[in-house]
Backbone as CSV, one residue per row, in Angstrom:
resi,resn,N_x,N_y,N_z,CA_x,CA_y,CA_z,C_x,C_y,C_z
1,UNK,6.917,-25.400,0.024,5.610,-26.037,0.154,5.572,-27.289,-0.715
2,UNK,5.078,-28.235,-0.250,4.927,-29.831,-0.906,4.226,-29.432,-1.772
3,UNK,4.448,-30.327,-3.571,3.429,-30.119,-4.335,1.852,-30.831,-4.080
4,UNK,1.740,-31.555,-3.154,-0.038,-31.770,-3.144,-0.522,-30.855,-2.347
5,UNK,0.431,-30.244,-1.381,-0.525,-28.842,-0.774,-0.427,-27.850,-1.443
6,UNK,0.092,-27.517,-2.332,-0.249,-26.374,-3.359,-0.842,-26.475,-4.150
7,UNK,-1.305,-28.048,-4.812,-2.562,-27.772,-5.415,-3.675,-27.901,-4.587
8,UNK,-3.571,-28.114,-3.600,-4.576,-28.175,-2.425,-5.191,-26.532,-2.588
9,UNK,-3.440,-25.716,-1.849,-4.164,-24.578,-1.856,-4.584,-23.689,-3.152
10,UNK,-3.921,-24.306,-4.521,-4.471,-23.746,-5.648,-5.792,-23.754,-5.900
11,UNK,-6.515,-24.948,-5.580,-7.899,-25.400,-5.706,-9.219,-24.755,-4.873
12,UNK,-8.132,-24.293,-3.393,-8.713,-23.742,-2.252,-9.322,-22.380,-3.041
13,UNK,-8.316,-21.482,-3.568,-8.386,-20.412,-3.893,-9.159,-19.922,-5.057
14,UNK,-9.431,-21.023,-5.856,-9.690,-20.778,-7.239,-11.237,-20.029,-7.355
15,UNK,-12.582,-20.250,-6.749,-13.216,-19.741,-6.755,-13.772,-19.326,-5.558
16,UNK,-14.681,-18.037,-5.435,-15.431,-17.239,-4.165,-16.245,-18.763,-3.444
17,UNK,-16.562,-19.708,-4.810,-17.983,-20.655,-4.336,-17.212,-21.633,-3.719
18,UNK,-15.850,-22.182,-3.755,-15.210,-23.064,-3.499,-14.618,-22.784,-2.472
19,UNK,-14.449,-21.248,-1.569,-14.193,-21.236,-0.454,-15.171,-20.692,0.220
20,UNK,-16.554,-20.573,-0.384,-17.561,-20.914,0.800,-17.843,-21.966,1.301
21,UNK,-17.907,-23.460,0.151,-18.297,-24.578,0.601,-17.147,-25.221,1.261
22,UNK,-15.682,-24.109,0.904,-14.808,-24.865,2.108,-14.837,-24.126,3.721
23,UNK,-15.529,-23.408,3.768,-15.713,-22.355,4.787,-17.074,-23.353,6.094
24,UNK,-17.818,-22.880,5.036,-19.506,-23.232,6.380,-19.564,-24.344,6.745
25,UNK,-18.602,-25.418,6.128,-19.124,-27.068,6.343,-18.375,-27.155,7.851
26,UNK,-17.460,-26.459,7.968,-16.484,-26.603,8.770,-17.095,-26.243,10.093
27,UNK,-18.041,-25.066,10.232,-18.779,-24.872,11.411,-19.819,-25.693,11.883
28,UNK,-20.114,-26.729,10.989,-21.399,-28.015,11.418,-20.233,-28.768,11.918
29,UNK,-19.360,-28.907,11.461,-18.873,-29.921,11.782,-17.605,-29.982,13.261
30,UNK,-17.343,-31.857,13.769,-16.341,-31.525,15.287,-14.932,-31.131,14.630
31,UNK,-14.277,-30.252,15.575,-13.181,-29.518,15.578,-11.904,-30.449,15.633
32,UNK,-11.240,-30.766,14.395,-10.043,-32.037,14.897,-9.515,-31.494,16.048
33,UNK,-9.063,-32.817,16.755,-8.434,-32.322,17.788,-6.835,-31.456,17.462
34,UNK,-6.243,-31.961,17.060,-5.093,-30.666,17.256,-5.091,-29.568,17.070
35,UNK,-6.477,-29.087,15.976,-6.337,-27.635,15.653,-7.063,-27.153,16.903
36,UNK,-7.967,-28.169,17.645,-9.044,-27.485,19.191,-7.980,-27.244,19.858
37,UNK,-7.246,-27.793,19.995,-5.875,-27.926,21.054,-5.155,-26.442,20.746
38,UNK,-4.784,-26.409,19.500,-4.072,-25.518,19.547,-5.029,-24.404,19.695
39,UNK,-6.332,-23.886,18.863,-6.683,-22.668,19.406,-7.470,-22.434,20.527
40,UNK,-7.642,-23.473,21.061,-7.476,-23.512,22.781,-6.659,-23.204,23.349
41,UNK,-5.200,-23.242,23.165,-4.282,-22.600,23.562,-4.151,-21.253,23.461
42,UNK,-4.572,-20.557,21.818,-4.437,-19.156,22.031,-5.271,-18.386,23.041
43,UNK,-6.769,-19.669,23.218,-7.791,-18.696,23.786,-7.151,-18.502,25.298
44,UNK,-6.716,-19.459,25.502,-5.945,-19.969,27.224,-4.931,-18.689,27.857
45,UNK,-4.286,-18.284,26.590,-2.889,-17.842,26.542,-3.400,-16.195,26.499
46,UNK,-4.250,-15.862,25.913,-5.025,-14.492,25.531,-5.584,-14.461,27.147
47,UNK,-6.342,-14.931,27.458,-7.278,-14.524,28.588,-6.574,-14.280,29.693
48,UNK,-5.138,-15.592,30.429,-3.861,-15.575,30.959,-3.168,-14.363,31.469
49,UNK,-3.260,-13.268,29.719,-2.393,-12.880,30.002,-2.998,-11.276,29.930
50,UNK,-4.173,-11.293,29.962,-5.456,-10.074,29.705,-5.931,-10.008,30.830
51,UNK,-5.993,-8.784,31.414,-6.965,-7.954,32.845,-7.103,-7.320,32.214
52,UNK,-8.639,-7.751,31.986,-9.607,-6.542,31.201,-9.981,-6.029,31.982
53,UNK,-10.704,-4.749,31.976,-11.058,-3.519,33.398,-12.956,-4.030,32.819
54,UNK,-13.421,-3.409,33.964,-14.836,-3.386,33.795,-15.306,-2.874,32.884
55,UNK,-14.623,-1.992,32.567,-15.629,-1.397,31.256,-15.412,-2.238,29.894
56,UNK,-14.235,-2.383,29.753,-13.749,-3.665,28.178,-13.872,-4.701,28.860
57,UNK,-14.958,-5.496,29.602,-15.574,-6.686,30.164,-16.967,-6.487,29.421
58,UNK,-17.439,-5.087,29.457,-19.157,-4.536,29.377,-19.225,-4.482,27.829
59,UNK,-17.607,-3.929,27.104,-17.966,-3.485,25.620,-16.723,-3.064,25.092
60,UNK,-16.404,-3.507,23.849,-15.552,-3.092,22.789,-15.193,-2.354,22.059
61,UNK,-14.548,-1.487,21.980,-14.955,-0.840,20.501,-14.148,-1.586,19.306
62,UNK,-14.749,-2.157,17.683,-14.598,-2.158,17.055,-13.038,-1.711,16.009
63,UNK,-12.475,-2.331,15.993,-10.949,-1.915,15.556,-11.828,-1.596,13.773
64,UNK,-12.449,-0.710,13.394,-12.176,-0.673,11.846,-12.254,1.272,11.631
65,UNK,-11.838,1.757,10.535,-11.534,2.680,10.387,-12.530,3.626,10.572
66,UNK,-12.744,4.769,11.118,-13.708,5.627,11.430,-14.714,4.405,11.955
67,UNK,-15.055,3.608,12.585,-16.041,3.039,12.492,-16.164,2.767,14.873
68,UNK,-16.904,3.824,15.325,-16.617,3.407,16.669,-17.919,2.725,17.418
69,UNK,-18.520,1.993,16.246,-19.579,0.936,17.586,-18.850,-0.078,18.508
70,UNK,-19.974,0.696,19.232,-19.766,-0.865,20.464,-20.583,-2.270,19.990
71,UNK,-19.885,-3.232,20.673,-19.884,-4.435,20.388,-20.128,-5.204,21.450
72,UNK,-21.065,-6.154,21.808,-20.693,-6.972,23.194,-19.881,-8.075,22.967
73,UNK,-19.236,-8.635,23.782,-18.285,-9.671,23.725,-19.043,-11.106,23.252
74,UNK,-18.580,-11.937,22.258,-18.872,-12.863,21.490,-19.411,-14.003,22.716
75,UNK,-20.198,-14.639,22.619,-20.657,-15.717,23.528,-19.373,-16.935,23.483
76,UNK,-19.273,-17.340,25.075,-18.553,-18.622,24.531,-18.461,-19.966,23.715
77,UNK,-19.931,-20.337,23.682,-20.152,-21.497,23.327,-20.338,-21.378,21.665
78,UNK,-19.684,-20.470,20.856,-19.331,-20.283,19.692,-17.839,-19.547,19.609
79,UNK,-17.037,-19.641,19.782,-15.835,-19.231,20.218,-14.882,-20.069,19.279
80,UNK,-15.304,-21.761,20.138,-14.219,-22.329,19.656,-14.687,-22.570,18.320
81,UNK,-15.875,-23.351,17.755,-15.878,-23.701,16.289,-15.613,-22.777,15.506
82,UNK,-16.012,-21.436,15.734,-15.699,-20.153,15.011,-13.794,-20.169,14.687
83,UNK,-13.452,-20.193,15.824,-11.896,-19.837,15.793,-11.305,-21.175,15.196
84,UNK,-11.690,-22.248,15.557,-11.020,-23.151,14.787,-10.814,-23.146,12.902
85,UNK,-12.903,-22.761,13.059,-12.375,-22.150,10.917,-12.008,-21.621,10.748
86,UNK,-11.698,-20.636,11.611,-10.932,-19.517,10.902,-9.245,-20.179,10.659
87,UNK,-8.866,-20.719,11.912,-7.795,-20.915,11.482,-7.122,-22.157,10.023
88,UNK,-8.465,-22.677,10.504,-8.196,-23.936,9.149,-7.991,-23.378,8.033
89,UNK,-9.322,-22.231,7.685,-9.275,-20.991,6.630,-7.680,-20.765,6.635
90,UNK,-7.260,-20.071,7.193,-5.505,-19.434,7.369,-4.359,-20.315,6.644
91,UNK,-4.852,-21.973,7.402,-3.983,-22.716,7.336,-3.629,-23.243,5.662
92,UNK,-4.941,-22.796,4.966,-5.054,-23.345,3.659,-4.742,-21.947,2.291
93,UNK,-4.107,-21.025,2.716,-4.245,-19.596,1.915,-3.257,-19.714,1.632
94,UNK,-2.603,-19.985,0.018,-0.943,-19.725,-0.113,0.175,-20.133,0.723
95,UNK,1.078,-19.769,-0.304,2.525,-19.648,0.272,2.713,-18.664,1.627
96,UNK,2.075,-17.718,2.092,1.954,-16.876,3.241,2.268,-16.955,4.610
97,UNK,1.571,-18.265,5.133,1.095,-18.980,5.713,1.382,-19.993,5.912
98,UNK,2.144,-20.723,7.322,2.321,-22.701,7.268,2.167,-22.585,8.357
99,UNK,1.651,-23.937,8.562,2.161,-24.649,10.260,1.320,-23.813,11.381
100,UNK,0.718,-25.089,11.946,0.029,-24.642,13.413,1.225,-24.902,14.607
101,UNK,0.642,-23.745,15.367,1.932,-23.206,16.628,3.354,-24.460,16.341
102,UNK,4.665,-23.813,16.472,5.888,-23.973,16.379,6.246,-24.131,17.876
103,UNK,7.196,-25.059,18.305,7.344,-24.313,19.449,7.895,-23.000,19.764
104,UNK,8.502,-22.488,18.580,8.913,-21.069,19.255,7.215,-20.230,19.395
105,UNK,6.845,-20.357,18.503,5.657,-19.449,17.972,4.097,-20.494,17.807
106,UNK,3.981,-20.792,19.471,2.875,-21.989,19.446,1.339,-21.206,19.622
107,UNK,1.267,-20.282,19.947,0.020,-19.383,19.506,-1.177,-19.523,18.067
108,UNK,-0.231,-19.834,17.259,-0.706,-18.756,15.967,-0.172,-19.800,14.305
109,UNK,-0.692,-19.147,13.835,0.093,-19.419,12.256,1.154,-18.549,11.262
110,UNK,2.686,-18.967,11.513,3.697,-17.936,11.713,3.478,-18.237,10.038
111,UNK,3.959,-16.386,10.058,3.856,-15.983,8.704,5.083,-16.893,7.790
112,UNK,5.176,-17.486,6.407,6.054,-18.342,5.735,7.484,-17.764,5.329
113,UNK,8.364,-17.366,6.536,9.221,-16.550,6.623,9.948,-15.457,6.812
114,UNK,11.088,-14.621,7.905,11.189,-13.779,7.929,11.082,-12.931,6.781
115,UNK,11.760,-13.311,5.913,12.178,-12.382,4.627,11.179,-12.780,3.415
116,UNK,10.370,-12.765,3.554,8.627,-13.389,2.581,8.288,-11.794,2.296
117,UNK,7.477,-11.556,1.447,6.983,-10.203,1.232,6.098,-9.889,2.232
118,UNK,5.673,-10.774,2.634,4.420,-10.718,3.746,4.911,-9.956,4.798
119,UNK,5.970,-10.928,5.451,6.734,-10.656,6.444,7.233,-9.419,6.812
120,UNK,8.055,-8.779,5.591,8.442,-7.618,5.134,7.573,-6.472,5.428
121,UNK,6.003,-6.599,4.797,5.028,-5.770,4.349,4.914,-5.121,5.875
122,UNK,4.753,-6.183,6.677,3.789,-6.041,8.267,4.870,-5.313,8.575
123,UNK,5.975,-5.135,9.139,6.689,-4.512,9.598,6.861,-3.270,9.051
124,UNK,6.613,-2.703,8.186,7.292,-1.622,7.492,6.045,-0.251,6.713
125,UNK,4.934,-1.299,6.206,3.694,-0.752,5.733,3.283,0.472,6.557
126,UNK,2.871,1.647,6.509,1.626,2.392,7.357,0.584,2.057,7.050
127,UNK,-0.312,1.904,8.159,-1.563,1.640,7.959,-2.505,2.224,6.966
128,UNK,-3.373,2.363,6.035,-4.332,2.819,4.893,-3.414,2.874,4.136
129,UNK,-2.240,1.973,4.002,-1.131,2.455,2.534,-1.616,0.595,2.382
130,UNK,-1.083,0.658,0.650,-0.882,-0.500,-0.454,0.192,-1.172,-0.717
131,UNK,0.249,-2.600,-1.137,1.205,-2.433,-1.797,0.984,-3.801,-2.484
132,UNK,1.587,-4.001,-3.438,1.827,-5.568,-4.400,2.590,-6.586,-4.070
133,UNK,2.539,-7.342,-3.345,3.671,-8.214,-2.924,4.475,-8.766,-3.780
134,UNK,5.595,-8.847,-3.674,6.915,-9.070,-4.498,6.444,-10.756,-5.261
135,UNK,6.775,-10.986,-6.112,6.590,-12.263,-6.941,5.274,-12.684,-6.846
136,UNK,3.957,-11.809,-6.806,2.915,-12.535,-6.613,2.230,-10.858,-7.634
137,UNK,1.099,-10.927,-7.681,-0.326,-9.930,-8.519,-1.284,-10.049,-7.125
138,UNK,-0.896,-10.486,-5.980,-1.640,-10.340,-4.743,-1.757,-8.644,-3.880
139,UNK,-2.399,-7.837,-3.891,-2.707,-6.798,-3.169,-2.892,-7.087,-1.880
140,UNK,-1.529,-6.222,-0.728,-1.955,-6.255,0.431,-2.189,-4.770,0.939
141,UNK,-3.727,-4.662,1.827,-3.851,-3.328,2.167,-3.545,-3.311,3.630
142,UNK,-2.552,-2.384,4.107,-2.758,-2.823,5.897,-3.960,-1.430,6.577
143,UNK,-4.172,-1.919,7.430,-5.934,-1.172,8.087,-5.547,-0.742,9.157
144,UNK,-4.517,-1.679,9.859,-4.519,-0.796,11.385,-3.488,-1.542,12.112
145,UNK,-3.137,-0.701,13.064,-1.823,-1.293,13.718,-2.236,-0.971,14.967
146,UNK,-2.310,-1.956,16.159,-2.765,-2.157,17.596,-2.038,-3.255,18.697
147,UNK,-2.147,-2.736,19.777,-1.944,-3.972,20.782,-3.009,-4.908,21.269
148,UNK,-2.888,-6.040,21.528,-3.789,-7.384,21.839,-3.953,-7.019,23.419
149,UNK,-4.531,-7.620,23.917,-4.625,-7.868,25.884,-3.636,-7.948,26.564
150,UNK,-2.465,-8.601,25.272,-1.242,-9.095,26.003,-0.251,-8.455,26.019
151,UNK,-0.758,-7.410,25.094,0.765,-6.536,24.947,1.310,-6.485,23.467
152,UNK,1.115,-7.616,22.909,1.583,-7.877,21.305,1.337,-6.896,20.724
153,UNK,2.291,-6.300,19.728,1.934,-5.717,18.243,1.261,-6.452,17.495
154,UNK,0.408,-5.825,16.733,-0.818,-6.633,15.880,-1.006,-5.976,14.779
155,UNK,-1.210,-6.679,13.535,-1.695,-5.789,12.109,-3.186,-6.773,11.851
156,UNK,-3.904,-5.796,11.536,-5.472,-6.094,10.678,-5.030,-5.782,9.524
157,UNK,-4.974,-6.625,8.939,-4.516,-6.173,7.040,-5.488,-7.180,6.439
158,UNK,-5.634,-7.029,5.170,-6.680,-7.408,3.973,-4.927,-8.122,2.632
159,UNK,-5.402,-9.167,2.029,-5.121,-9.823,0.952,-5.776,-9.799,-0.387
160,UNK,-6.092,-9.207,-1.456,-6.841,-9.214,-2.653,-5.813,-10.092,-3.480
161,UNK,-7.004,-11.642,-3.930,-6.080,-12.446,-4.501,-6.605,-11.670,-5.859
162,UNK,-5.955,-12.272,-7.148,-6.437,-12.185,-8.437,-7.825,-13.045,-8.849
163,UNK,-7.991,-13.897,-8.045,-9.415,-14.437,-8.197,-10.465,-13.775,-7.386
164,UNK,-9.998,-12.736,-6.981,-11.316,-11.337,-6.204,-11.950,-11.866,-5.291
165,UNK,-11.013,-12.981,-4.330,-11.457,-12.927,-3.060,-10.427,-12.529,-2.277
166,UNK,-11.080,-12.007,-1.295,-10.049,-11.103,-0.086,-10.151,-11.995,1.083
167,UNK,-8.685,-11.885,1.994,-8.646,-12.472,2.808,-8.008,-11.410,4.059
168,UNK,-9.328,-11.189,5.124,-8.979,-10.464,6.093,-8.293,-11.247,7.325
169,UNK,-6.906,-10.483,7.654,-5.791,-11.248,8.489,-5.683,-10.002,9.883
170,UNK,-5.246,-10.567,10.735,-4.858,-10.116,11.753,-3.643,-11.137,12.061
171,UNK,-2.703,-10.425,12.001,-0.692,-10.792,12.527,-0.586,-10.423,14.014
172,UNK,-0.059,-11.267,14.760,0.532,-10.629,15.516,2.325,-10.496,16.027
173,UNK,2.937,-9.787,16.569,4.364,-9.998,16.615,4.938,-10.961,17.809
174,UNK,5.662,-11.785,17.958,6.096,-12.223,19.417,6.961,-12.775,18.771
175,UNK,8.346,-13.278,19.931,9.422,-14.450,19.602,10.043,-14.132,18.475
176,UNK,10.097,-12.758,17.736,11.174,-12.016,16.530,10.049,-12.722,15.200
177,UNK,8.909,-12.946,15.200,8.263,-13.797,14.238,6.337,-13.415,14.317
178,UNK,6.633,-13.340,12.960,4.704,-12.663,12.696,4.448,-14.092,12.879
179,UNK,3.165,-14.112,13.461,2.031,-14.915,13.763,0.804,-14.748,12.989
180,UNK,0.259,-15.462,12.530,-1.383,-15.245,11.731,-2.454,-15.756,13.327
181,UNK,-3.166,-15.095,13.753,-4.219,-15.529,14.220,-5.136,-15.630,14.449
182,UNK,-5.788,-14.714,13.208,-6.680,-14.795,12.447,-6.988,-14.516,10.778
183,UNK,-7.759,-15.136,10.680,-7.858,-14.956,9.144,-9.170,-15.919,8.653
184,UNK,-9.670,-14.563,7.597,-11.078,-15.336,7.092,-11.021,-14.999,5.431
185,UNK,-11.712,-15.654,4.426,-11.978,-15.935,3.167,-13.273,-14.955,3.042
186,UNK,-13.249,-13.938,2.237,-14.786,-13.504,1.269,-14.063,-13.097,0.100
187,UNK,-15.214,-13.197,-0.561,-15.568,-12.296,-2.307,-15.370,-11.035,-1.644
188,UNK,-14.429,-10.486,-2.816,-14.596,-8.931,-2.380,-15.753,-8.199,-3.475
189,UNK,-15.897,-7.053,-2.972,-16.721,-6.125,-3.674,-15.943,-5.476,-5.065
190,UNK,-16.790,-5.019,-5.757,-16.133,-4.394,-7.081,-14.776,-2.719,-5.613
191,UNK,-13.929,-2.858,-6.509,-12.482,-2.055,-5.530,-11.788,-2.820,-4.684
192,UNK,-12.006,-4.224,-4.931,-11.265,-5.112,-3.477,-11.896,-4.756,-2.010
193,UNK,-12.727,-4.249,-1.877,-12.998,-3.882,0.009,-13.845,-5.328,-0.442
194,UNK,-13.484,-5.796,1.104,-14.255,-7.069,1.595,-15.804,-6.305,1.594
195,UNK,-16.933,-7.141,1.848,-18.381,-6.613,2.464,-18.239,-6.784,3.500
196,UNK,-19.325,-5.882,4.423,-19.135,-5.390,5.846,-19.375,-6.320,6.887
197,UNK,-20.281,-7.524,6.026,-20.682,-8.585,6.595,-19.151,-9.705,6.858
198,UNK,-18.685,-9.384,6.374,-17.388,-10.046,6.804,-16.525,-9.835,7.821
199,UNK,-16.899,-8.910,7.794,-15.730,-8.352,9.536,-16.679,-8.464,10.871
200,UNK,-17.495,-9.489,10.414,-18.531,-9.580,11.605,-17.644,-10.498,12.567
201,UNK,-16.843,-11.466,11.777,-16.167,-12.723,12.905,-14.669,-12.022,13.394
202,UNK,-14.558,-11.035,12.579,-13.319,-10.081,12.726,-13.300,-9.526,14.392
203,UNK,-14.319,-8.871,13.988,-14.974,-7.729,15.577,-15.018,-8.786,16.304
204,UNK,-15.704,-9.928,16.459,-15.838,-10.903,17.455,-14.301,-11.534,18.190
205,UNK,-13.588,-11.582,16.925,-12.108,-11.781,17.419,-12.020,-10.783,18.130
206,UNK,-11.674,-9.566,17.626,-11.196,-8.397,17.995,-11.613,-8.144,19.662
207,UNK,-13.138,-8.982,19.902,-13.171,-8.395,21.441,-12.527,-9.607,22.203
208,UNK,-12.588,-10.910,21.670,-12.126,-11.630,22.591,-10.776,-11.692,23.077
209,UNK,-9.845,-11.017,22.070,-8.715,-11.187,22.286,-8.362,-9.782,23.070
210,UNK,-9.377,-8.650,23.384,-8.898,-7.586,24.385,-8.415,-6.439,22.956
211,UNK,-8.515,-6.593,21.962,-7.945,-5.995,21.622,-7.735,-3.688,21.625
212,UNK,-6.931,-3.258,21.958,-7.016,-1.962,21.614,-7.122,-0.898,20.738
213,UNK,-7.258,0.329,21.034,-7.804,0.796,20.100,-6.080,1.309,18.763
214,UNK,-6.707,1.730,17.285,-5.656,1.619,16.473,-4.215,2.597,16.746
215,UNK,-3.300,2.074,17.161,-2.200,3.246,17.024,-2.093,4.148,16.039
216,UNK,-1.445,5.343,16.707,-1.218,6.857,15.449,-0.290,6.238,14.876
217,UNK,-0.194,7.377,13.961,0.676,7.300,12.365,1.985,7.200,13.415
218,UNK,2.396,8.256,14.553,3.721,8.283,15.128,4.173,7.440,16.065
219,UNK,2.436,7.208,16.695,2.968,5.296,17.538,3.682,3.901,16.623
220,UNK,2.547,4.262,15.403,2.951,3.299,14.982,4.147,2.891,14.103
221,UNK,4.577,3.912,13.883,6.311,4.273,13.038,7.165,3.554,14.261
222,UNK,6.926,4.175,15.381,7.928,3.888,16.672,7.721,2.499,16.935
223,UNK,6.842,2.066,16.414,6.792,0.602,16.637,7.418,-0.652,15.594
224,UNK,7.000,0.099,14.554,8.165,-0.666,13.454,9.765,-0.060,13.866
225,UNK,10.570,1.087,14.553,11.553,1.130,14.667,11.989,0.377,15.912
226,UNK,10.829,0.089,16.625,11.402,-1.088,17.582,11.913,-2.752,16.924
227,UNK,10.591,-2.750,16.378,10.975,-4.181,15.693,12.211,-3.983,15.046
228,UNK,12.648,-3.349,14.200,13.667,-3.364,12.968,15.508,-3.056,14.488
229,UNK,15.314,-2.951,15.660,16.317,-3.031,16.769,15.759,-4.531,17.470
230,UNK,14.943,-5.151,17.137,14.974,-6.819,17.878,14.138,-6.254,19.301
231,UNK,13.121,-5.245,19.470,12.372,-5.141,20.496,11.008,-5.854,19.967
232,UNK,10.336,-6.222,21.324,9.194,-6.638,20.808,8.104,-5.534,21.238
């Protein structure tokens, strides 16, 4: 990482108040074009490749733990500014994280290396387990392991920086390479859990992208032993 984007993202991170006022300005405001472009593309590429049935057209359920409300599907005409902060959010979080769509991996924001702790974590973690990422005091919790509309493997995992804001992520797998394609900034609560009010743009992802409901402990083992043989 260049040193003016790391103090970029040092500065990003430093307080809860400094990534709100880098957060809300972003939804008044027009969407640069390359980042519209690109998450126009995911939205393009998601819908493409999603036959939703009538009933996940009518209603969602909610990817969070014990938690099974229904949800109606997010309106369009907040879609894109929503998804664009989020990803700007993503684009600015640590070493974790670089680069909007690659051509291998033009979807998303590919995680900052196969062999990154990050990288590592998603593949291998069970879901409601912990862990400390290697060279960092960063807590990652993973929440749930699911398929997208499209078929993708997907992780909902949480980030607890040392400055006690959490950053809720959703990965997905394609092209041998994690993808970020979503991700949002809050203060966490005293224990690191984000507030509930935060997984409000979460769920909204969660329906637009089709997503399903969380794989078992034994789906989801079989799914990291696919990845770790080069299946997707």
């Amino acid at each position: 990482m260049q040193p003016d984007i790391a103090s970029q993202v040092a500065l990003f991170l430093e307080t809860r108040i400094q990534v709100k006022e880098a957060l809300m300005p972003v939804l008044d405001e027009p969407v640069p074009d390359r980042l519209s472009q690109s998450v126009q593309r995911m939205i393009d590429e998601a819908r493409r490749r999603s036959v939703p049935s009538h009933a996940s057209r009518a209603r969602v359920v909610a990817l969070r733990a014990g938690d099974n409300q229904v949800m109606p599907r997010p309106q369009a005409s907040w879609i894109m500014p929503l998804a664009a902060s989020l990803v700007a959010v993503a684009f600015g979080i640590g070493g974790y994280f670089f680069g909007l769509g690659s051509q291998n991996q033009p979807h998303g924001l590919e995680v900052a290396g196969q062999d990154s702790p990050l990288s590592e974590a998603l593949g291998q973690l069970a879901s409601g387990e912990e862990t400390v990422l290697a060279g960092s005091t960063d807590r990652l919790r993973a929440v749930a392991t699911f398929r997208d509309g499209a078929g993708s493997l997907c992780r909902e995992f949480e980030i607890d920086s040392a400055n006690r804001s959490t950053v809720l992520s959703v990965a997905c797998h394609s092209n041998n390479a994690w993808a970020v394609n979503f991700a949002v900034v809050a203060p966490a609560r005293d224990g690191g859990y984000a507030p509930a009010s935060s997984t409000e743009a979460l769920d909204s992802y969660l329906a637009a992208t089709g997503a399903h409901e969380p794989l078992s402990r034994v789906d989801e083992a079989a799914a990291f032993r696919s990845l770790g043989r080069g299946e997707e």
